[in-house]
C-alpha positions as CSV (number, residue, x, y, z in Angstrom):
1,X,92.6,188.6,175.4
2,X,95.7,188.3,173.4
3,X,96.4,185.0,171.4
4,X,94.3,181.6,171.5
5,X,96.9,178.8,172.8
6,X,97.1,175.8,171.9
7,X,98.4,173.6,175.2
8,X,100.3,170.8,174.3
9,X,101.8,168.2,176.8
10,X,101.9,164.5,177.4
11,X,97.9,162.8,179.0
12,X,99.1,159.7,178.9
13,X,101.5,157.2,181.4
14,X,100.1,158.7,184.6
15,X,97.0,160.3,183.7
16,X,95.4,161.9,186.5
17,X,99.3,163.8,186.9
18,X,99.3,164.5,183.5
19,X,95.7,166.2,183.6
20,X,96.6,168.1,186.8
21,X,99.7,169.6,185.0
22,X,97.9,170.4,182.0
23,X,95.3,172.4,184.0
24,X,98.3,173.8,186.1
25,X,99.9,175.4,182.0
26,X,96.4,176.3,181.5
27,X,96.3,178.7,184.2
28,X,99.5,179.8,183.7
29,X,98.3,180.9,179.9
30,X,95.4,182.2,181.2
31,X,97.5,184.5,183.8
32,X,99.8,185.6,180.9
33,X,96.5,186.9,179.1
34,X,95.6,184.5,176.6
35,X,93.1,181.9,175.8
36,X,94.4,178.1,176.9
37,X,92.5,175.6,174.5
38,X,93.1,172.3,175.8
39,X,91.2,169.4,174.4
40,X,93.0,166.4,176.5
41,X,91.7,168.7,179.5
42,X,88.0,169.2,178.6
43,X,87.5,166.3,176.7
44,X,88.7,163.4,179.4
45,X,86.3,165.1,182.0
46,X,83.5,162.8,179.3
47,X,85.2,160.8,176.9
48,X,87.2,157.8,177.9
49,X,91.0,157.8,176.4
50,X,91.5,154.1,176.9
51,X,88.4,154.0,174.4
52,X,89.8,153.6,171.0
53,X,87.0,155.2,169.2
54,X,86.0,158.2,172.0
55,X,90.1,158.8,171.9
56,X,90.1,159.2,168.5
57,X,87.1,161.2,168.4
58,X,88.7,163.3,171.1
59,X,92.3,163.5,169.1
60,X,90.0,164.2,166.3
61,X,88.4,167.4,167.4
62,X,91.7,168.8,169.2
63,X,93.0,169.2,165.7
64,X,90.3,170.9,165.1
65,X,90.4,173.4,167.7
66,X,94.0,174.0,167.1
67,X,93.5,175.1,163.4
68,X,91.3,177.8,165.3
69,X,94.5,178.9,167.3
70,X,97.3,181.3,167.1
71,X,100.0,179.0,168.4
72,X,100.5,175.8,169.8
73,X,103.1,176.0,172.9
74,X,104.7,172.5,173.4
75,X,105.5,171.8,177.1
76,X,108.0,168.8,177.3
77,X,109.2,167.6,180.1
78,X,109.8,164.3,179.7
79,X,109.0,163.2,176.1
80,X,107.0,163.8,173.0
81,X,104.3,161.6,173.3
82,X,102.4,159.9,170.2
83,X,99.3,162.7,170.7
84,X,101.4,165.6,170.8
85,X,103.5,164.6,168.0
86,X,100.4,164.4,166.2
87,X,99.3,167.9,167.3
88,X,102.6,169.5,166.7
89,X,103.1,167.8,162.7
90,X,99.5,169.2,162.1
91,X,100.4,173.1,163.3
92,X,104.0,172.6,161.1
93,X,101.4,171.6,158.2
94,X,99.2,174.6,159.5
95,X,102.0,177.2,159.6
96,X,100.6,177.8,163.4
97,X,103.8,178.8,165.2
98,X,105.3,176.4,167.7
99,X,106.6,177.4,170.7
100,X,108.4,174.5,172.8
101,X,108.9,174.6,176.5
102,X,111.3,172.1,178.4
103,X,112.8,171.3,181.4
104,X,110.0,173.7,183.2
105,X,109.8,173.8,186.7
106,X,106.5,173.5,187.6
């Protein structure tokens, strides 16, 4: 395994969408031989993001998973939303390298 990545791309608006597409850049970091850490992924399969506090606790421990990665690789396709503007400040803070993505055809 190469590099731990750091997926970053819009949950909210129309969630279930969102998750799917956030699986789909998981695989596609996975094919490409690195590790995809995705906490809006894994931690919406239990915790409930329209829950203030479970949404914060998620938020919360994404951050801390991405201080554990090698880069965070911003996929953008429609707009920077308030999460991944959070995520992406924090790795500028961090000195993890960004790597944005846009107008991907998936």
């Amino acid at each position: 395994m190469e590099k731990k990545i750091f997926v970053c791309s819009k949950l909210r608006g129309d969630f279930e969408r969102n998750r799917n597409i956030a699986e789909l850049l998981c695989r596609i970091v996975a094919l490409k031989g690195h590790i995809p850490i995705a906490p809006h992924v894994y931690f919406t399969r239990f915790l409930e993001d329209d829950n203030e506090f479970e949404r914060n606790f998620g938020i919360s421990a994404g951050i801390e998973l991405l201080d554990m990665c090698d880069e965070i690789w911003v996929f953008n396709f429609e707009n920077i939303s308030e999460g991944m503007r959070l995520e992406i400040s924090h790795a500028h803070k961090k000195n993890i390298p960004v790597k944005q993505f846009c107008n991907f055809e998936l």
